[in-house]
VMD Tcl script that draws the C-alpha trace (Angstrom):
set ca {
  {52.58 -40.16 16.60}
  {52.26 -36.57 14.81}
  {51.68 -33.75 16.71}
  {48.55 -32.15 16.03}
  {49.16 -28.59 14.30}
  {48.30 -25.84 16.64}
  {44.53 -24.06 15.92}
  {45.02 -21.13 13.80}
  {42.41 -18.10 14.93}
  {40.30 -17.64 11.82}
  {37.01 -14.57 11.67}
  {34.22 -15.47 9.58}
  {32.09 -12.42 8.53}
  {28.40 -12.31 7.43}
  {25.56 -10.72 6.22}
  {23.35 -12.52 8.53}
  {23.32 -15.50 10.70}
  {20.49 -18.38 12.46}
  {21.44 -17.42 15.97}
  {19.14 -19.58 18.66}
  {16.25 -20.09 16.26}
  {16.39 -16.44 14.94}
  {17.55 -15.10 11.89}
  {19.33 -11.55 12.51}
  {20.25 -9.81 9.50}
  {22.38 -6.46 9.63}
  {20.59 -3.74 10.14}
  {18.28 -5.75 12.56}
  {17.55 -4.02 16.05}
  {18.34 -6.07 19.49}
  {18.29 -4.94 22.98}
  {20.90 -5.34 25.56}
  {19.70 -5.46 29.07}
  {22.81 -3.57 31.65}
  {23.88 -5.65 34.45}
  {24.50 -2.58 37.16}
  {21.57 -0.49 36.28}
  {19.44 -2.96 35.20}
  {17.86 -0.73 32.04}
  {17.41 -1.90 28.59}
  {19.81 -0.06 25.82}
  {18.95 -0.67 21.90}
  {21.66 -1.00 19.47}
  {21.18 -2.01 15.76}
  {23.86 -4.95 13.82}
  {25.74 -3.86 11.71}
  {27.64 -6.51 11.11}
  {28.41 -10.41 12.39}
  {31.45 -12.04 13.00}
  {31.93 -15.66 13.85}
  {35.29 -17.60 15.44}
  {37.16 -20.96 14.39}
  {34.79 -22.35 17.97}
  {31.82 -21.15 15.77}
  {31.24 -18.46 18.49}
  {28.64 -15.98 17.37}
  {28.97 -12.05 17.84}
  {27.68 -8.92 16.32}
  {29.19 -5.04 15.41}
  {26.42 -2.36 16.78}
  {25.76 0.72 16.62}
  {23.61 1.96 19.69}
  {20.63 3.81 19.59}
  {20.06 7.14 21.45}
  {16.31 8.00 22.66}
  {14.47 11.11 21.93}
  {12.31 13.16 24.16}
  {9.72 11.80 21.80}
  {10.97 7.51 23.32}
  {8.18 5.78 25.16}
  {9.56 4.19 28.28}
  {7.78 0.84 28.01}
  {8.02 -0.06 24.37}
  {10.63 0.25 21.29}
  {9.44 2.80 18.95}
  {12.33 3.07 15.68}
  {11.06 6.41 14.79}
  {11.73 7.83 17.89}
  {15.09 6.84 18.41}
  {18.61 8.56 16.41}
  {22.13 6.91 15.50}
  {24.39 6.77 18.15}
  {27.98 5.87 18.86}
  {29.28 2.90 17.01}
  {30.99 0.40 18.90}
  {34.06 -1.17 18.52}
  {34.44 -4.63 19.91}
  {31.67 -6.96 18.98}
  {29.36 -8.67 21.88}
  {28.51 -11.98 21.70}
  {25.27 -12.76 20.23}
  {23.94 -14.76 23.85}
  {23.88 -11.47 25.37}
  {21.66 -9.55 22.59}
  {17.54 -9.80 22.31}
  {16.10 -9.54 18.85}
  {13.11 -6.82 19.17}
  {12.64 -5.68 15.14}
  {14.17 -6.14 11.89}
  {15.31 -2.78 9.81}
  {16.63 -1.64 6.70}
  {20.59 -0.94 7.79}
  {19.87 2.71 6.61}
  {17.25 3.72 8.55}
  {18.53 5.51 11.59}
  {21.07 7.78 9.04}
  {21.02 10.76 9.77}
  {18.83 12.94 7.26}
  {20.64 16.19 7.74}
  {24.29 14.29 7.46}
  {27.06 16.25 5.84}
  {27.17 13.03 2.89}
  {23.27 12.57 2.06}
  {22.98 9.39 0.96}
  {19.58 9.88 -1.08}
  {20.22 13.09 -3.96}
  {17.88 16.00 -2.29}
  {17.04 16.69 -5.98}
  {16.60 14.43 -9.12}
  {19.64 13.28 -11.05}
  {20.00 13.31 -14.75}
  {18.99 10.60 -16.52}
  {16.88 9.03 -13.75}
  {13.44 7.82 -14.80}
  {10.33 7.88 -12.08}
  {8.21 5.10 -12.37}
  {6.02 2.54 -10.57}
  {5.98 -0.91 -10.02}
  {2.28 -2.44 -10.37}
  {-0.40 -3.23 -13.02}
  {-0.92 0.57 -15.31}
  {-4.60 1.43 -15.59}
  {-6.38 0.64 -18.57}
  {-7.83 4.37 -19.16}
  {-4.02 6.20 -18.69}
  {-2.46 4.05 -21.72}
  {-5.05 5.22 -23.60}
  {-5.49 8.49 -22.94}
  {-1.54 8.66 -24.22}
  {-1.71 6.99 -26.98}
  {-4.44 8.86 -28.16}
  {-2.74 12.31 -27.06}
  {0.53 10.94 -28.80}
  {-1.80 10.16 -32.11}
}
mol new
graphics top color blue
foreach p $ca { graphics top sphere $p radius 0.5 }
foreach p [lrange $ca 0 end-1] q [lrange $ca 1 end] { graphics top cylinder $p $q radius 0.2 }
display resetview
């Protein structure tokens, strides 16, 4: 007989994952309930790892209320970036309460804006939708 060749520890990462008939995504927010003080703490994925057992877990950032928080409800607006943390939790332990875009607790006054405060060169505004009838020809008959 042939020994069988020892398992090798292998980290799959992903941009989202189907996790007990939910599909997380990063940037999604989950709660994590505390087991000695019994309060709920929000956190938003930032990223998902899985293990060679197909164990689920997820990177997160936590969530830090404002003065502004209600105490009975989630309210994103209310809440600011926290501290990132760095070993992953395991996805049985996280509640999904809302999806959101990964960016949207940056910080606005950061040191690196992410969004130009002013326009860049070269950049053209538009809109995405039908163009009224009257505007396209009110410039082609100013261009005329």
């Amino acid at each position: 007989p042939i020994k069988a060749p020892e398992s090798v520890s292998t980290i799959i990462t992903a941009e989202s994952i189907f996790y007990k008939g939910v599909y997380y995504q990063i940037g999604d927010v989950v709660s994590v309930v505390d087991e000695q003080d019994g309060k709920t703490y929000y956190a938003q994925i930032r990223g998902f790892i899985q293990d060679q057992y197909c164990e689920k877990s997820a990177a997160l950032t936590w969530l830090i209320p404002t003065q502004a928080s209600p105490k009975d409800c989630f309210d994103p607006a209310s809440y600011i970036i926290g501290p990132e943390e760095d070993l992953p939790r395991k996805m049985e332990y996280l509640e999904f309460v809302c999806h959101a875009p990964s960016e949207y607790f940056k910080s606005r006054s950061s040191p690196f804006p992410t969004v130009p405060t002013r326009p860049e060169k070269g950049y053209i505004w538009t809109h995405v939708g039908p163009t009224p009838a009257i505007s396209i020809k009110e410039t082609v008959a100013n261009n005329l």
